[in-house]
N, CA, C and O atoms as a Tripos MOL2 file, in Angstrom:
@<TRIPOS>MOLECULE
protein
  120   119    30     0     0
PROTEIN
NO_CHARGES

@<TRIPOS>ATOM
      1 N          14.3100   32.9020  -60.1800 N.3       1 UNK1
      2 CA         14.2450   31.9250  -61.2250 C.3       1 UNK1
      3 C          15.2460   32.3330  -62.3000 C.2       1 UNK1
      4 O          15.1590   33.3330  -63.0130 O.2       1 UNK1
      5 N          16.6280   31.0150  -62.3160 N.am      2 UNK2
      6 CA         17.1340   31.6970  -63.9280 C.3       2 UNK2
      7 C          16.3510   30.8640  -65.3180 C.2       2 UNK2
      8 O          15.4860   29.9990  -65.4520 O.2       2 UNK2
      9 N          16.6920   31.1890  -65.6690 N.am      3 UNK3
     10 CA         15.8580   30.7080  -67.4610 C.3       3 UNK3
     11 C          17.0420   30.9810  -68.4880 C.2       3 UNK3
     12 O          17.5160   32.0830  -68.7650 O.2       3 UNK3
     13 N          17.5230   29.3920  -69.1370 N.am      4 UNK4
     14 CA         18.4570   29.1040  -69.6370 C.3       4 UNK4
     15 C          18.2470   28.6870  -71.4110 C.2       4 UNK4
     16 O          17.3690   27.8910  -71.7410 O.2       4 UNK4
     17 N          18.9950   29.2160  -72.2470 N.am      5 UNK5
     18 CA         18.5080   28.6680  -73.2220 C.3       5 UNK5
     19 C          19.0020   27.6910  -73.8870 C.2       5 UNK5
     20 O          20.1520   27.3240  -73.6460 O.2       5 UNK5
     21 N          18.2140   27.0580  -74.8820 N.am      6 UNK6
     22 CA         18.2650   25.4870  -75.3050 C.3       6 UNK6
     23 C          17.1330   24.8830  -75.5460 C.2       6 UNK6
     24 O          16.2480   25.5640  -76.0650 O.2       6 UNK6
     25 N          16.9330   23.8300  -75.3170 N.am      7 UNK7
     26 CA         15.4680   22.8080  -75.7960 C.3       7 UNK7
     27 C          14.4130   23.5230  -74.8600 C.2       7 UNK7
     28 O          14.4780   24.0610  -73.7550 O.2       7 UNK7
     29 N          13.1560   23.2360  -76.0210 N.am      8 UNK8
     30 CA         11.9260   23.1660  -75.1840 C.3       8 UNK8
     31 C          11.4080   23.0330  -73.9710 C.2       8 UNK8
     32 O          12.0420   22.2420  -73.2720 O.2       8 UNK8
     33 N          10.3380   23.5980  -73.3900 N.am      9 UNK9
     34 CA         10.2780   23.0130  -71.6250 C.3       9 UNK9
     35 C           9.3210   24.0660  -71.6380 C.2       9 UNK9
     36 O           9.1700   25.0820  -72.3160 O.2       9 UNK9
     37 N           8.4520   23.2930  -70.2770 N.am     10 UNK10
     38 CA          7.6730   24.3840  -69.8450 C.3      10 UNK10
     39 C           7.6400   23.8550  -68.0190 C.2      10 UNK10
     40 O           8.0480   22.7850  -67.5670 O.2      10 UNK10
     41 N           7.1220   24.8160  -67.3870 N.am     11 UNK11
     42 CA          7.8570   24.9940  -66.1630 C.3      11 UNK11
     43 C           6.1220   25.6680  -65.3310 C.2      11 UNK11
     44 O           5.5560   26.7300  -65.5910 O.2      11 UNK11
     45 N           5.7540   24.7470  -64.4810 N.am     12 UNK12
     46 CA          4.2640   25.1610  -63.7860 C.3      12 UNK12
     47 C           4.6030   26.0350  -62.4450 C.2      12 UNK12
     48 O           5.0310   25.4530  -61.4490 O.2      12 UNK12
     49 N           4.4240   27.2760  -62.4490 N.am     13 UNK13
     50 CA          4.7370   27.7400  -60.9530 C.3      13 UNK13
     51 C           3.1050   27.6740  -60.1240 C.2      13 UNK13
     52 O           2.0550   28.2010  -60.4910 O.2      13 UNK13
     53 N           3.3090   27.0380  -59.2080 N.am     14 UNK14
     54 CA          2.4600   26.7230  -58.2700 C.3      14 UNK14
     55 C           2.5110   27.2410  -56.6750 C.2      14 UNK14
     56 O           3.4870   27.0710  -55.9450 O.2      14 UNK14
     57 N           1.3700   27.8520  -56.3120 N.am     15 UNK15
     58 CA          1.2610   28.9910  -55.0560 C.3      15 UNK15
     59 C          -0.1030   28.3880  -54.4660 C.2      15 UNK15
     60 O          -1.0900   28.0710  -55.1300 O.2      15 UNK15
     61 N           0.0400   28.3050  -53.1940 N.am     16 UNK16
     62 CA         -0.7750   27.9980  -52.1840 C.3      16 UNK16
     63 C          -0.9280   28.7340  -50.6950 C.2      16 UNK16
     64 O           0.2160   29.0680  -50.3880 O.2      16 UNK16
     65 N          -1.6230   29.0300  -49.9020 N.am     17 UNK17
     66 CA         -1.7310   28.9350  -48.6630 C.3      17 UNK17
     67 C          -0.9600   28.7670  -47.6900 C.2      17 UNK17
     68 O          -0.5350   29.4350  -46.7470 O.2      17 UNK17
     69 N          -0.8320   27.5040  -48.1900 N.am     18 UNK18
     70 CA          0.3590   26.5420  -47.3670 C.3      18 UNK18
     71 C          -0.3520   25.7400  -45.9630 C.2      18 UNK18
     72 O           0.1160   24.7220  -45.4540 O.2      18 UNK18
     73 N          -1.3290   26.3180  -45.5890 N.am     19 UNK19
     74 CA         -2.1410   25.5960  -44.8000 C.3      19 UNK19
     75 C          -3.1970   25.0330  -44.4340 C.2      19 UNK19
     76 O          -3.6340   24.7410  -43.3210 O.2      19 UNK19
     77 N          -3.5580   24.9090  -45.4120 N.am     20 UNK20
     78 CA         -4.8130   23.2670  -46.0960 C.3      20 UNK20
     79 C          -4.5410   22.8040  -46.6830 C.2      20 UNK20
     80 O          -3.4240   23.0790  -47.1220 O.2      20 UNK20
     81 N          -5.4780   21.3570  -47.4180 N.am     21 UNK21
     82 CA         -5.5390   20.6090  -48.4860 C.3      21 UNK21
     83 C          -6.3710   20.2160  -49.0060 C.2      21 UNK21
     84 O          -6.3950   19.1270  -49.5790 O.2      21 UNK21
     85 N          -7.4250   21.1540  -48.9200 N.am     22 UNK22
     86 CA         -8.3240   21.3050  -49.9530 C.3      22 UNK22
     87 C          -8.1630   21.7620  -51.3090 C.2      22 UNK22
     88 O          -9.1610   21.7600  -52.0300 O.2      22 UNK22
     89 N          -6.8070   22.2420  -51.8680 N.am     23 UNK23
     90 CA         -6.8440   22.0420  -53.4670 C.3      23 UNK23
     91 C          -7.2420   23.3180  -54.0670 C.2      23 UNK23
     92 O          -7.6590   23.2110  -55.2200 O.2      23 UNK23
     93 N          -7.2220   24.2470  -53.6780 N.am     24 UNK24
     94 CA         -7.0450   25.5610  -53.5150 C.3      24 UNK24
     95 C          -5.4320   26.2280  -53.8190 C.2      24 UNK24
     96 O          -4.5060   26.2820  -53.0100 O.2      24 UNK24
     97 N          -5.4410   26.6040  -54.9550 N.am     25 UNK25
     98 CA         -4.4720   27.0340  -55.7780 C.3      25 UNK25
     99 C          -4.1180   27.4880  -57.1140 C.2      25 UNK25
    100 O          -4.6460   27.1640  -58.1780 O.2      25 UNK25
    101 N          -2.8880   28.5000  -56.8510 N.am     26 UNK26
    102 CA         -2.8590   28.7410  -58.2580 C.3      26 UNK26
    103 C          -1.5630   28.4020  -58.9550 C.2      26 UNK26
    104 O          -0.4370   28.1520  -58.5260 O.2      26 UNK26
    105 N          -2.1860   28.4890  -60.4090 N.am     27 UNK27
    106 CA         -1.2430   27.5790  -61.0830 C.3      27 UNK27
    107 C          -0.7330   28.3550  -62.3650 C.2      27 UNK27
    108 O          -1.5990   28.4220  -63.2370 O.2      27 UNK27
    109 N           0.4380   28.9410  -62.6750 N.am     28 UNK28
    110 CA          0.7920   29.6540  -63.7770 C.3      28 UNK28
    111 C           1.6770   29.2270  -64.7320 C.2      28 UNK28
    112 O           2.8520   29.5930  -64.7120 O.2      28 UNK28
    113 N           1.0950   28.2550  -65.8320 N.am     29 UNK29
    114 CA          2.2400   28.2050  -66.6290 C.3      29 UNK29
    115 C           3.2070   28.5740  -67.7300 C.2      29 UNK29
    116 O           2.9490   29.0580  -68.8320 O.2      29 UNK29
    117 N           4.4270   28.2320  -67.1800 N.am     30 UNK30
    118 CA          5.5610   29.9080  -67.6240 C.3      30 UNK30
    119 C           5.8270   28.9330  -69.3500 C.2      30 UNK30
    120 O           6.5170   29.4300  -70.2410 O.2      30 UNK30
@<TRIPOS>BOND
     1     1     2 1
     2     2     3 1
     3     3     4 2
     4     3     5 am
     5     5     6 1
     6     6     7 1
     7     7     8 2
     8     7     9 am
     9     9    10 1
    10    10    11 1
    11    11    12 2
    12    11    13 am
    13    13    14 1
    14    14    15 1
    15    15    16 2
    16    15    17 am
    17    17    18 1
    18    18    19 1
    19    19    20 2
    20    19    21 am
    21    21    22 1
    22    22    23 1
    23    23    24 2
    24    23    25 am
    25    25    26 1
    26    26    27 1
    27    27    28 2
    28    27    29 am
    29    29    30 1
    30    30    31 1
    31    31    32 2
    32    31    33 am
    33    33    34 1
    34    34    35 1
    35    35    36 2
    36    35    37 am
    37    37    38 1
    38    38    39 1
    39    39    40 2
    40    39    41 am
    41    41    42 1
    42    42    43 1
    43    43    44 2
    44    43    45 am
    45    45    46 1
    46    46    47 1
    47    47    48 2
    48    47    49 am
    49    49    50 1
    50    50    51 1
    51    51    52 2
    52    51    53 am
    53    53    54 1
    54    54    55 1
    55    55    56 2
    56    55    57 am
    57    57    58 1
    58    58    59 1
    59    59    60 2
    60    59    61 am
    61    61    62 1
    62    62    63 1
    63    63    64 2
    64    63    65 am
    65    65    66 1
    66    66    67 1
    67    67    68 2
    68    67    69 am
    69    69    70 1
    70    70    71 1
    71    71    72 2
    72    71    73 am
    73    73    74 1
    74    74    75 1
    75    75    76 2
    76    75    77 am
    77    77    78 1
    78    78    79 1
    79    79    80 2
    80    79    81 am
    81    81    82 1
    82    82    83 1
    83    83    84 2
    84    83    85 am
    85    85    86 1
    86    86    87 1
    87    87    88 2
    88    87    89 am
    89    89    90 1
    90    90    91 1
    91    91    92 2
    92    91    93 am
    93    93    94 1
    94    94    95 1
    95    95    96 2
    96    95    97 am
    97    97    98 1
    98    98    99 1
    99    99   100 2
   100    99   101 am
   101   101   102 1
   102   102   103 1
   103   103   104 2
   104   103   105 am
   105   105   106 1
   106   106   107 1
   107   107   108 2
   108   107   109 am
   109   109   110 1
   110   110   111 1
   111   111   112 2
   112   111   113 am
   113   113   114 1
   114   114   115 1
   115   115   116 2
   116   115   117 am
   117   117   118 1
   118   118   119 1
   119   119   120 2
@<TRIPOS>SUBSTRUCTURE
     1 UNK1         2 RESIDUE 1 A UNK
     2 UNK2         6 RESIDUE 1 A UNK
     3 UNK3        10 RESIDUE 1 A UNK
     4 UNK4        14 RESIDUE 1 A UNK
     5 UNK5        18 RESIDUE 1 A UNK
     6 UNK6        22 RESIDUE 1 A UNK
     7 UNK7        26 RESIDUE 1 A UNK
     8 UNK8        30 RESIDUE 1 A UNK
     9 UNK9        34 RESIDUE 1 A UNK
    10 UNK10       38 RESIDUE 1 A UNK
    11 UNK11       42 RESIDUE 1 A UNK
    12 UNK12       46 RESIDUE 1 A UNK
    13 UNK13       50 RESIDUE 1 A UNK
    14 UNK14       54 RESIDUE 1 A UNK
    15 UNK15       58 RESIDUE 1 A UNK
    16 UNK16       62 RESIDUE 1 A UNK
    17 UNK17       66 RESIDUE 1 A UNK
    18 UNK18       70 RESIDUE 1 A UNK
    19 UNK19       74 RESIDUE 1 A UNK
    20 UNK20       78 RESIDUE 1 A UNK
    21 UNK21       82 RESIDUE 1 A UNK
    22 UNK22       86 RESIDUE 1 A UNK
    23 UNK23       90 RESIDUE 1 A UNK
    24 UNK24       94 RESIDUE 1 A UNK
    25 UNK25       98 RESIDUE 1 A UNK
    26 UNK26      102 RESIDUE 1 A UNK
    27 UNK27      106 RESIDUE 1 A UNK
    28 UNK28      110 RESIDUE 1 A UNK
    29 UNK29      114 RESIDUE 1 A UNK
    30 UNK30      118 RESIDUE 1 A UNK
């Protein structure tokens, strides 16, 4: 990940399994 500076922002990194869809996940926002 690069990270650039300038305006505001926020950016959700999202991690799963990868093999269901039951909604099971995590969610970190940077």
């Amino acid at each position: 990940m690069r990270v650039y500076p300038g305006a505001d922002g926020k950016f959700t990194l999202y991690e799963d399994e990868g093999d269901e869809y039951d909604g099971k996940a995590v969610k970190i926002q940077l």
